[in-house]
N, CA, C and O atoms as CSV, one atom per row, in Angstrom:
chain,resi,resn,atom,element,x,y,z
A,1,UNK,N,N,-1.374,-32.257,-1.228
A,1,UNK,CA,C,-0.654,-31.018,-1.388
A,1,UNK,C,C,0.818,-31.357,-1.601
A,1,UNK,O,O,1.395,-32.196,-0.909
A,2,UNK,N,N,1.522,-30.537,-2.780
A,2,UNK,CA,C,2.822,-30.805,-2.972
A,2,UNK,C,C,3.363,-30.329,-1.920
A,2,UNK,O,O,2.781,-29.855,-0.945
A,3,UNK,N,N,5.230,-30.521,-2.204
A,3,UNK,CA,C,5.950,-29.971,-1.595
A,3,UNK,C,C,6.089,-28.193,-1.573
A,3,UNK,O,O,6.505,-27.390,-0.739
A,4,UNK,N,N,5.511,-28.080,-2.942
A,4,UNK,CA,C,5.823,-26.869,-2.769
A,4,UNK,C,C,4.864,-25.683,-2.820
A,4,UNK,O,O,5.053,-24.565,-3.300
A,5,UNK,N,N,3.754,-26.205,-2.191
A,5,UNK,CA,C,2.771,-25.637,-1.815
A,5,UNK,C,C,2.234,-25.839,-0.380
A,5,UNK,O,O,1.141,-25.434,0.014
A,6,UNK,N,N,3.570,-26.832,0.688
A,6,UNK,CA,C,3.632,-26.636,2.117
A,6,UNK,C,C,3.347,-25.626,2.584
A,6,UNK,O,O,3.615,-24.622,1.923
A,7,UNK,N,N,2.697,-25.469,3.895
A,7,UNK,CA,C,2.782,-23.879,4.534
A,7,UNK,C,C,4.239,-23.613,5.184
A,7,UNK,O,O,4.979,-24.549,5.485
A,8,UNK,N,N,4.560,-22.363,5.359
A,8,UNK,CA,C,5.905,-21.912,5.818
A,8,UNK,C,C,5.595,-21.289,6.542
A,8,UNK,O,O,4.682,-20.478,6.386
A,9,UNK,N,N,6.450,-21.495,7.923
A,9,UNK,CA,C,6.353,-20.402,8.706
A,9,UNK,C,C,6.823,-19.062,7.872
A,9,UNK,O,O,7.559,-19.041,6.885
A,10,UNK,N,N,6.058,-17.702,8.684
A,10,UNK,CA,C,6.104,-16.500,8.308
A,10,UNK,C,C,7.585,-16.141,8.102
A,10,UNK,O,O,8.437,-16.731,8.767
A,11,UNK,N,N,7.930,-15.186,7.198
A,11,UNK,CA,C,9.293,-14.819,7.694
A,11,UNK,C,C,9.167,-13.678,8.609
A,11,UNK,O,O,8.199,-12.952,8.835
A,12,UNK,N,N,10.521,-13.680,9.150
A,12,UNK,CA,C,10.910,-12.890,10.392
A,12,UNK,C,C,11.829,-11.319,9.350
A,12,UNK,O,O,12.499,-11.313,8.318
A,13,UNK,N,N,11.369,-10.179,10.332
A,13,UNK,CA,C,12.474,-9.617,9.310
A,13,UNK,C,C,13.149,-9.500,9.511
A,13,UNK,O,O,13.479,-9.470,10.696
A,14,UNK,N,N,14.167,-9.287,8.285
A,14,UNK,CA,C,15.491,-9.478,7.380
A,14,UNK,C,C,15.727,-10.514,7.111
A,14,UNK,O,O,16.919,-10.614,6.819
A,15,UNK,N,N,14.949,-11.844,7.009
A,15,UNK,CA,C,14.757,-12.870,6.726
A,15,UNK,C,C,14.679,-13.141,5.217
A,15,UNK,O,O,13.481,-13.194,4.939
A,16,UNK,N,N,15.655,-13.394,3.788
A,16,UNK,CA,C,14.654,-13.459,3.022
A,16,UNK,C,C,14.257,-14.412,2.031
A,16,UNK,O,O,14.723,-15.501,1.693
A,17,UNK,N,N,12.972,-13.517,1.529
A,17,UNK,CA,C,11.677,-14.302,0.901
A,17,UNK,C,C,12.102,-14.977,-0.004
A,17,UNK,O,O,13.009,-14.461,-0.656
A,18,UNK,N,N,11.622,-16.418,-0.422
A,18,UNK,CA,C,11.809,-17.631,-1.194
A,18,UNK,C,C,11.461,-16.805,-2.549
A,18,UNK,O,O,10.666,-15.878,-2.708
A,19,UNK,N,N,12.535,-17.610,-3.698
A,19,UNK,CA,C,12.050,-16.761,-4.550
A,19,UNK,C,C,11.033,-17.444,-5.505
A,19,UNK,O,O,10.662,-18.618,-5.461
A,20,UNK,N,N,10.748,-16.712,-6.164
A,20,UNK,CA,C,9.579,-17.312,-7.165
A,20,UNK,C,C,9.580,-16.764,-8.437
A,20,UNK,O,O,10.064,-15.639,-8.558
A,21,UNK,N,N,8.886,-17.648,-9.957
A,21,UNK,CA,C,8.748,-17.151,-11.074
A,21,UNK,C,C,7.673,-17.355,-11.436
A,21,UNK,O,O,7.308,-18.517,-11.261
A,22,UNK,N,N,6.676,-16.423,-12.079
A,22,UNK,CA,C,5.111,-16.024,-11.818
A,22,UNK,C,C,5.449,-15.645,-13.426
A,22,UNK,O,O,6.537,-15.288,-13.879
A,23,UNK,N,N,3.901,-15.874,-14.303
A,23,UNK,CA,C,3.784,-15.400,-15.290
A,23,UNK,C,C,3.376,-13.835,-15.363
A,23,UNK,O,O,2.710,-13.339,-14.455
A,24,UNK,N,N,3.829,-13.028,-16.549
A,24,UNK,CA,C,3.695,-11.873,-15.868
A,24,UNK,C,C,2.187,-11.604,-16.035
A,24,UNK,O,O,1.545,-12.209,-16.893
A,25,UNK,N,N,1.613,-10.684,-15.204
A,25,UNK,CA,C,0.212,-10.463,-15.394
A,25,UNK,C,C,-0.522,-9.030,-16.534
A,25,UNK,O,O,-1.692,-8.655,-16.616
A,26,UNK,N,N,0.351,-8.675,-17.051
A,26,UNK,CA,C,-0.473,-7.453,-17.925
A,26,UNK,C,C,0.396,-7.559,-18.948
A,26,UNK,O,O,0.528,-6.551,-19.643
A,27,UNK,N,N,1.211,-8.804,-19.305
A,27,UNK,CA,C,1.878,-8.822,-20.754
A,27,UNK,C,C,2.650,-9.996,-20.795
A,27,UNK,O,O,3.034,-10.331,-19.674
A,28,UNK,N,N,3.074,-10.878,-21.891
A,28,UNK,CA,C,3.820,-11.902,-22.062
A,28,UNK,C,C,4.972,-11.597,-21.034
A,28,UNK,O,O,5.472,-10.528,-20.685
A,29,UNK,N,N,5.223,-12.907,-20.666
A,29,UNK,CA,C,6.362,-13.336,-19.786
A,29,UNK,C,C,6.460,-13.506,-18.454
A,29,UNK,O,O,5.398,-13.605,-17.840
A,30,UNK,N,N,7.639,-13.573,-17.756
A,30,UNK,CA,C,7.617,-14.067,-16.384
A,30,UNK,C,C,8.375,-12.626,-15.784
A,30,UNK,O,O,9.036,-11.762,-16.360
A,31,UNK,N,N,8.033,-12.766,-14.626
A,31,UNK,CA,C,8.783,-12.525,-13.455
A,31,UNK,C,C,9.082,-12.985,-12.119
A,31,UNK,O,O,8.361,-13.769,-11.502
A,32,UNK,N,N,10.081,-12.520,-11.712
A,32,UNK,CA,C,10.669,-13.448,-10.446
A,32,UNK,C,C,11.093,-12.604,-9.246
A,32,UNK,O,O,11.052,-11.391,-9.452
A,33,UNK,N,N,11.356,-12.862,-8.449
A,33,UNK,CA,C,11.561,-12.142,-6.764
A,33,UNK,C,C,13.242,-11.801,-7.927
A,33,UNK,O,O,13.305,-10.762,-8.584
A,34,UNK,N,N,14.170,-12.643,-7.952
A,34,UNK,CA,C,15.467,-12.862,-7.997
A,34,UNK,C,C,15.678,-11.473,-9.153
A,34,UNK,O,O,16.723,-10.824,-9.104
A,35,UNK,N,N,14.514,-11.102,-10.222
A,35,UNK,CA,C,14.765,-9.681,-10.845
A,35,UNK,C,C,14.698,-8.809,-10.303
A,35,UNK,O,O,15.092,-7.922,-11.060
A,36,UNK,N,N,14.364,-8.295,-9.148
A,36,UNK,CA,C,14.937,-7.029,-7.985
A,36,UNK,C,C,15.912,-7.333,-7.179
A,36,UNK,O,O,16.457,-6.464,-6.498
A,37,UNK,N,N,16.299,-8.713,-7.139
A,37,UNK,CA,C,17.989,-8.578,-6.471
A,37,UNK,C,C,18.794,-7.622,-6.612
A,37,UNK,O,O,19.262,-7.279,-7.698
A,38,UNK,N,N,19.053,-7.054,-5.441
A,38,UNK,CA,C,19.913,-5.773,-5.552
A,38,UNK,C,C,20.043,-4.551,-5.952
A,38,UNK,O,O,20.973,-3.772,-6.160
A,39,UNK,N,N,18.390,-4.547,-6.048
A,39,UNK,CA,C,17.919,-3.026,-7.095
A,39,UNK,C,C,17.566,-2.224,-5.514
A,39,UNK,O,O,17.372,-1.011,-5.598
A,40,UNK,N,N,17.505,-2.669,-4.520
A,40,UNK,CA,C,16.535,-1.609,-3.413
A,40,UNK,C,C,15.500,-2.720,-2.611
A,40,UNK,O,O,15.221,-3.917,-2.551
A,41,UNK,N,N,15.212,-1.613,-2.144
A,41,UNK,CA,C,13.007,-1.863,-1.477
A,41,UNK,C,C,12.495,-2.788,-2.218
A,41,UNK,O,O,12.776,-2.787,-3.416
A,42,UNK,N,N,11.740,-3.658,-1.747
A,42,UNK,CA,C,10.350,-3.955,-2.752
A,42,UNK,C,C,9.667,-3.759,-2.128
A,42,UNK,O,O,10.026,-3.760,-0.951
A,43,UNK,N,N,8.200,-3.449,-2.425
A,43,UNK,CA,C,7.148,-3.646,-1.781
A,43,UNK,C,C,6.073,-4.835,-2.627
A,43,UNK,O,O,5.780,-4.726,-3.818
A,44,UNK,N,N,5.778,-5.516,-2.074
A,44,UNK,CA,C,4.942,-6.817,-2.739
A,44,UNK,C,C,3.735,-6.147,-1.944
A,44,UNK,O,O,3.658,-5.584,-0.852
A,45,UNK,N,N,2.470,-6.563,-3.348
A,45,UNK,CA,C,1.174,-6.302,-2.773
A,45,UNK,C,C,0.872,-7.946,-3.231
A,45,UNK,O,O,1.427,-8.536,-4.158
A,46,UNK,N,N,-0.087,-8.452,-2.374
A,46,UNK,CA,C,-0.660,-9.973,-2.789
A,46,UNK,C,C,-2.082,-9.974,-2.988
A,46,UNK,O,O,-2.730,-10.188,-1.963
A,47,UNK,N,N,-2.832,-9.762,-4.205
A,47,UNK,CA,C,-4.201,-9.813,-4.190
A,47,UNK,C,C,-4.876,-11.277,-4.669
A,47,UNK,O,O,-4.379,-12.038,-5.499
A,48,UNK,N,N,-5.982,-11.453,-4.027
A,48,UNK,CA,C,-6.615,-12.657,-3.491
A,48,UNK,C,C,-7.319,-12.727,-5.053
A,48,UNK,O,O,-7.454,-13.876,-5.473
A,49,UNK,N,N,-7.750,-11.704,-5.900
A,49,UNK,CA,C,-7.975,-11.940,-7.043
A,49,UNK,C,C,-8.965,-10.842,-7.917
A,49,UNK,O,O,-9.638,-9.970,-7.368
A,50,UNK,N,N,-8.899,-11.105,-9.557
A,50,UNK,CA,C,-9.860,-9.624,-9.900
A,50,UNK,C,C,-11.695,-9.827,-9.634
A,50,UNK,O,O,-12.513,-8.960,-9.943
A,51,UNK,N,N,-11.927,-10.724,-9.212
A,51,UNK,CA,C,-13.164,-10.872,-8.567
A,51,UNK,C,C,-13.816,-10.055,-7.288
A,51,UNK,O,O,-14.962,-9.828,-6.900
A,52,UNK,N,N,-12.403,-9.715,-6.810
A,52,UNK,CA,C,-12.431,-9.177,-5.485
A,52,UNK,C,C,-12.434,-7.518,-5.924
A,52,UNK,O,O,-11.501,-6.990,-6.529
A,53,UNK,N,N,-13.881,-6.695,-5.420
A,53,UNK,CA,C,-13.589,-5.138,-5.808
A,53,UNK,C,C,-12.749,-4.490,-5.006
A,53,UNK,O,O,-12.477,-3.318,-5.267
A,54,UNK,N,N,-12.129,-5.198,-3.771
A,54,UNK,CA,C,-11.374,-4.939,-2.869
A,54,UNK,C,C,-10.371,-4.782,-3.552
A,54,UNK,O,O,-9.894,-3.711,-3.929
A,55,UNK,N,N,-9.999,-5.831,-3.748
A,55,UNK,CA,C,-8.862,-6.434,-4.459
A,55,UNK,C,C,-8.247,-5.375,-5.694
A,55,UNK,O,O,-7.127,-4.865,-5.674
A,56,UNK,N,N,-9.465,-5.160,-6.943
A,56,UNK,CA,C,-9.169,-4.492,-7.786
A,56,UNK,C,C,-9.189,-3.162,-7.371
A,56,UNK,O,O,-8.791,-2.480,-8.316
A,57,UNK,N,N,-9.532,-2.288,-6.160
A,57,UNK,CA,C,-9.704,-1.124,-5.948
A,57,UNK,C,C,-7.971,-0.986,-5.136
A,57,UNK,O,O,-7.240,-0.014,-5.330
A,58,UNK,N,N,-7.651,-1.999,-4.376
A,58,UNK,CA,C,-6.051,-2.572,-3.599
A,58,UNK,C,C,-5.072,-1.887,-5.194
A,58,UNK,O,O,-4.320,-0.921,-5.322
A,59,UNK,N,N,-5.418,-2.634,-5.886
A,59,UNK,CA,C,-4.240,-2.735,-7.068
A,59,UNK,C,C,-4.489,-1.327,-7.584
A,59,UNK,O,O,-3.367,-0.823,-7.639
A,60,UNK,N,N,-5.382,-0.438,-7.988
A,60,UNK,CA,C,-5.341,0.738,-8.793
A,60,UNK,C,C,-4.817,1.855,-7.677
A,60,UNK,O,O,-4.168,2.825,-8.069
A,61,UNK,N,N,-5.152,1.661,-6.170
A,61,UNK,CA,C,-4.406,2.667,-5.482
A,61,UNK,C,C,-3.377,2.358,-5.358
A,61,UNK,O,O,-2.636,3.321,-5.557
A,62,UNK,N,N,-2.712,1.240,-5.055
A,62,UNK,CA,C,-0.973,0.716,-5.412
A,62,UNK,C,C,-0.308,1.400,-6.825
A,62,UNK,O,O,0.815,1.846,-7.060
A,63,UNK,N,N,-1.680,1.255,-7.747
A,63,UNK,CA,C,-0.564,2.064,-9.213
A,63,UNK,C,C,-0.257,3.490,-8.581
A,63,UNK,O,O,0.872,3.962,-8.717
A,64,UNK,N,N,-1.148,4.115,-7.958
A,64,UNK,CA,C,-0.897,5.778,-7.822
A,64,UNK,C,C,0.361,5.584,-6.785
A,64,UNK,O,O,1.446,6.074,-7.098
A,65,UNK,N,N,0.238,4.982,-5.748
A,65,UNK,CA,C,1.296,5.029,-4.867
A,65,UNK,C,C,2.631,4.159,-4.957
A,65,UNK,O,O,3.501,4.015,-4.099
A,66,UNK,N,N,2.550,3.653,-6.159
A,66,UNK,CA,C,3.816,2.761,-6.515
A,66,UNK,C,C,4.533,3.781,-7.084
A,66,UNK,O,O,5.711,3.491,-7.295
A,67,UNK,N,N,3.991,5.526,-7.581
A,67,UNK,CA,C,4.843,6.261,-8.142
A,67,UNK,C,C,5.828,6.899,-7.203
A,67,UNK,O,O,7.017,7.175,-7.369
A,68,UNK,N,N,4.849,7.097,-5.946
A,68,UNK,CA,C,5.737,7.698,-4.763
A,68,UNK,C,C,6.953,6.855,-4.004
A,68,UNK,O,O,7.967,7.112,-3.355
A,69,UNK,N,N,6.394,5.957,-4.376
A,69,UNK,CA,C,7.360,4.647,-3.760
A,69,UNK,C,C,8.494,4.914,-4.609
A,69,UNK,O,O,9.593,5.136,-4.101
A,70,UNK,N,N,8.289,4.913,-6.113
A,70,UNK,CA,C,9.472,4.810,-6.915
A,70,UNK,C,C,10.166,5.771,-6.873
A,70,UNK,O,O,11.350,5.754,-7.212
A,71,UNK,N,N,9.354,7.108,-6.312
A,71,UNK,CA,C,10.573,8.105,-5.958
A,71,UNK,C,C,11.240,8.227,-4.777
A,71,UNK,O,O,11.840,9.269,-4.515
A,72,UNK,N,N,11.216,7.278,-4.010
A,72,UNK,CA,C,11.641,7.357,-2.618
A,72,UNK,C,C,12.901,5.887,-3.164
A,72,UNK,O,O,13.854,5.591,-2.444
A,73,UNK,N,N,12.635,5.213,-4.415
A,73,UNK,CA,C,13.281,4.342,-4.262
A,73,UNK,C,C,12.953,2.761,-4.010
A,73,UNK,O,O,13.654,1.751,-3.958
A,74,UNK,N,N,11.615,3.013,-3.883
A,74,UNK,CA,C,10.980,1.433,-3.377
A,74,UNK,C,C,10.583,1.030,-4.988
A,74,UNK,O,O,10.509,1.862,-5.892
A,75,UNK,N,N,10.474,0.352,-5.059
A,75,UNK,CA,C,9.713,-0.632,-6.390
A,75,UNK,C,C,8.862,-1.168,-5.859
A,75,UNK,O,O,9.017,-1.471,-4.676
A,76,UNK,N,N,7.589,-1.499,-6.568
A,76,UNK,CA,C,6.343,-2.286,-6.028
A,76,UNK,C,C,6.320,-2.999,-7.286
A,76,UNK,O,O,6.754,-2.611,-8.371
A,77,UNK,N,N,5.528,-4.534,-6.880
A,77,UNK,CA,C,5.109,-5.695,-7.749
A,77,UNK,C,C,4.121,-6.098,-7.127
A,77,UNK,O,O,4.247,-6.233,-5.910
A,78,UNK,N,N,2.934,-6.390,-7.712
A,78,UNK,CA,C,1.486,-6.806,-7.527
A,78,UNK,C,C,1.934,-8.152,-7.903
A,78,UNK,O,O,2.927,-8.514,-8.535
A,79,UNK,N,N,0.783,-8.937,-7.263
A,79,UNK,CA,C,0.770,-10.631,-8.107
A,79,UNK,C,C,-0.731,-11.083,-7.461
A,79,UNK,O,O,-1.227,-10.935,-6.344
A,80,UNK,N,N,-1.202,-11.698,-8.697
A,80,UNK,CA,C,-2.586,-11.544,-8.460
A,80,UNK,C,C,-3.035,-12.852,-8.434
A,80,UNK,O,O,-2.621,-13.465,-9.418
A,81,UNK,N,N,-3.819,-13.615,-7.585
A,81,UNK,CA,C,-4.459,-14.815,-7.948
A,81,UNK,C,C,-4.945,-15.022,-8.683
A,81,UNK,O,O,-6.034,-14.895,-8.123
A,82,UNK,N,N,-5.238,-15.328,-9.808
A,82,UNK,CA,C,-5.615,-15.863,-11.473
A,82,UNK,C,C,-5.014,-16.434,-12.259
A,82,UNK,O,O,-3.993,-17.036,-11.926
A,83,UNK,N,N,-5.348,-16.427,-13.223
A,83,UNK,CA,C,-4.383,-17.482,-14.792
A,83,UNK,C,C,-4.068,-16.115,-15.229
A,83,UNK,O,O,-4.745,-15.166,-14.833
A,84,UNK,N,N,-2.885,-15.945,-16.175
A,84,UNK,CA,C,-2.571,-15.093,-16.574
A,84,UNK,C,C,-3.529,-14.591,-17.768
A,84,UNK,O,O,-3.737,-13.399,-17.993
A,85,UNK,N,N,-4.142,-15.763,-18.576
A,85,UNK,CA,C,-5.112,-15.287,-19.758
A,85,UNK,C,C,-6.156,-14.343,-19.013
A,85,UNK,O,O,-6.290,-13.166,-19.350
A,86,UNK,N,N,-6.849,-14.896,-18.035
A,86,UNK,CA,C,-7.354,-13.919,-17.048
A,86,UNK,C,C,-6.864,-12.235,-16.826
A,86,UNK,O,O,-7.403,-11.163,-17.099
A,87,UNK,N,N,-5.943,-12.508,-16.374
A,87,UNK,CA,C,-5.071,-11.202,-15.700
A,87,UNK,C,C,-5.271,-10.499,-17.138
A,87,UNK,O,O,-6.190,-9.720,-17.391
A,88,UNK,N,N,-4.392,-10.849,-17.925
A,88,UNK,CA,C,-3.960,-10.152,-18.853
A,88,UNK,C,C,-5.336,-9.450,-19.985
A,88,UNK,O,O,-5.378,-8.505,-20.773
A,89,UNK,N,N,-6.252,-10.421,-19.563
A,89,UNK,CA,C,-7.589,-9.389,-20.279
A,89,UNK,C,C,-8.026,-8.249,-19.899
A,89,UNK,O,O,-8.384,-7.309,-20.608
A,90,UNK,N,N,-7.986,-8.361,-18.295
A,90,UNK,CA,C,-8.223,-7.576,-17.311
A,90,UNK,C,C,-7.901,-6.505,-17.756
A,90,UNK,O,O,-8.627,-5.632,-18.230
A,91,UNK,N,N,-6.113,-6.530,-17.546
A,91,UNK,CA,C,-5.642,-5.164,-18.090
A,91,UNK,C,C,-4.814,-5.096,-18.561
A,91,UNK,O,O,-3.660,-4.917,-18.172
A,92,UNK,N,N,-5.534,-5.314,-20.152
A,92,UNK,CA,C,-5.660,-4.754,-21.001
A,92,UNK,C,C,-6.567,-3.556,-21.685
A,92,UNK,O,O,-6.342,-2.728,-22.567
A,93,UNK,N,N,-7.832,-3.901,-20.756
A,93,UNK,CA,C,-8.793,-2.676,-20.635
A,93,UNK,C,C,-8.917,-1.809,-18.960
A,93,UNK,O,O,-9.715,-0.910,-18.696
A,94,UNK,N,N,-8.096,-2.281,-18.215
A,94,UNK,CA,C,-7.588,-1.484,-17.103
A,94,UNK,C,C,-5.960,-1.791,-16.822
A,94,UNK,O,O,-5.441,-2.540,-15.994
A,95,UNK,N,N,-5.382,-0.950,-17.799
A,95,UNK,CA,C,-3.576,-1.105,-18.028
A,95,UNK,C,C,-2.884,-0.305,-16.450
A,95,UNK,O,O,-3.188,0.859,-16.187
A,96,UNK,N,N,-2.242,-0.874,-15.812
A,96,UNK,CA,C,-1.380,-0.060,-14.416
A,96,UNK,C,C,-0.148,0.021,-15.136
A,96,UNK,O,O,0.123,-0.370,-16.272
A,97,UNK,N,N,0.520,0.572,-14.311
A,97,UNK,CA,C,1.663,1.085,-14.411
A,97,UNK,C,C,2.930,0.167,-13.727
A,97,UNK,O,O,4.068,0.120,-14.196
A,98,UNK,N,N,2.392,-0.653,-12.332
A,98,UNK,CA,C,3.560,-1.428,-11.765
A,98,UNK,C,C,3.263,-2.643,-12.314
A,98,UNK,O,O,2.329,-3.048,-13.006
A,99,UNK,N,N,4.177,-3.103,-11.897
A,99,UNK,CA,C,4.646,-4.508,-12.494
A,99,UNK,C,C,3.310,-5.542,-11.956
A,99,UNK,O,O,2.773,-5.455,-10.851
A,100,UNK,N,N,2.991,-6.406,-12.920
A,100,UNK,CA,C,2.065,-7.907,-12.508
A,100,UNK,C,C,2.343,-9.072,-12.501
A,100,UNK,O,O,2.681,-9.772,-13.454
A,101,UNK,N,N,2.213,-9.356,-11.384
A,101,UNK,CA,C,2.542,-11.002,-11.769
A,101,UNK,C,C,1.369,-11.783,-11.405
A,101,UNK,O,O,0.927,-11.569,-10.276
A,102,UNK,N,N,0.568,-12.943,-12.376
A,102,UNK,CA,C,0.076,-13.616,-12.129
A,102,UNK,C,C,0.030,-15.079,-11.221
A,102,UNK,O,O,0.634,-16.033,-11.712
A,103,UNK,N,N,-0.606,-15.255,-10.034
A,103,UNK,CA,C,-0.634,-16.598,-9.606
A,103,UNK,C,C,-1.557,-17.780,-9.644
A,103,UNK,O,O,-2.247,-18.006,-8.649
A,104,UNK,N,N,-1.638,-18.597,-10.756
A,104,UNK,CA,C,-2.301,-19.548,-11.219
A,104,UNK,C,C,-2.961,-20.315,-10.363
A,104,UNK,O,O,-4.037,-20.840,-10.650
A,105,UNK,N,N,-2.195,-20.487,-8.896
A,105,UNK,CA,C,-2.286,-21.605,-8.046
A,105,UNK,C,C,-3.166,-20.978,-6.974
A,105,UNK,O,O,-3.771,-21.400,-5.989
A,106,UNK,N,N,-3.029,-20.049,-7.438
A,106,UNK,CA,C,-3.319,-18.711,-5.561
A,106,UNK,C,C,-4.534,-19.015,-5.243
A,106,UNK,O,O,-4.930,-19.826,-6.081
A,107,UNK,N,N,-5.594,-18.725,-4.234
A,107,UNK,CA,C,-6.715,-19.030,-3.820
A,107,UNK,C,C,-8.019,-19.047,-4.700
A,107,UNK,O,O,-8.794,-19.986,-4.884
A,108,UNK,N,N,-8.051,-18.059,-5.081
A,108,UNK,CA,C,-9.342,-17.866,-5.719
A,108,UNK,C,C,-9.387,-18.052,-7.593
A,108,UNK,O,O,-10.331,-17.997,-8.381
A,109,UNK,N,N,-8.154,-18.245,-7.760
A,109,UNK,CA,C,-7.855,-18.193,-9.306
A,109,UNK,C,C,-8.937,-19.124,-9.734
A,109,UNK,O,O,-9.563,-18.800,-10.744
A,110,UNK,N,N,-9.323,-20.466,-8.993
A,110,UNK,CA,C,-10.469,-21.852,-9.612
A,110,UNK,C,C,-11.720,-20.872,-9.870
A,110,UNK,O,O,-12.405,-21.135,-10.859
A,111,UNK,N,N,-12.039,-19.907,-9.178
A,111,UNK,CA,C,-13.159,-19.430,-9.211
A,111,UNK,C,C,-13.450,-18.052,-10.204
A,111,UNK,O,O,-14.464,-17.364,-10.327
A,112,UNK,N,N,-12.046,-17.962,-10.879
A,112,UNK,CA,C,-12.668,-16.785,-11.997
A,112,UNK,C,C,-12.351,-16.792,-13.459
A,112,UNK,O,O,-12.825,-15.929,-14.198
């Protein structure tokens, strides 16, 4: 295991989160923690992957409630365990509304 796939202790809050750049998951490109610097709230959802109906049922109620969030001011970003060619087939025939980011490395991505 690399360095940068060590475990970390949890953060504490107001502690903050390491940042990261993730391919995006429902369209060319990246995103990163460091592009909501200073915009507000985030809310991060972390799904284990689209294999999971959990998982995919997690992410489509996050689209409905990422709207309420956005009117209160919060922003939400999903990031999903998979390859992005993955992700991005996905939805393309199930398109959301919040932001995706794909994680290549994440748990279950070997398996779909």
């Amino acid at each position: 295991m690399d360095e940068s796939h060590a475990l970390r202790p949890p953060l504490r809050p107001g502690e903050r989160a390491p940042d990261f750049a993730l391919p995006r998951a429902d369209r060319e490109g990246v995103v990163s923690l460091a592009d909501y610097q200073g915009r507000g709230p985030l809310f991060l959802g972390l799904f284990r992957g689209l294999s999971c109906a959990f998982c995919r049922r997690a992410i489509a109620q996050l689209d409905v409630t990422g709207d309420r969030l956005r009117a209160l001011g919060v922003e939400t970003l999903g990031i999903v365990a998979t390859t992005p060619e993955n992700a991005r087939l996905y939805f393309r025939y199930r398109p959301a509304r919040l932001s995706l980011a794909a994680d290549p490395s994440g748990p279950s991505s070997s398996g779909e």
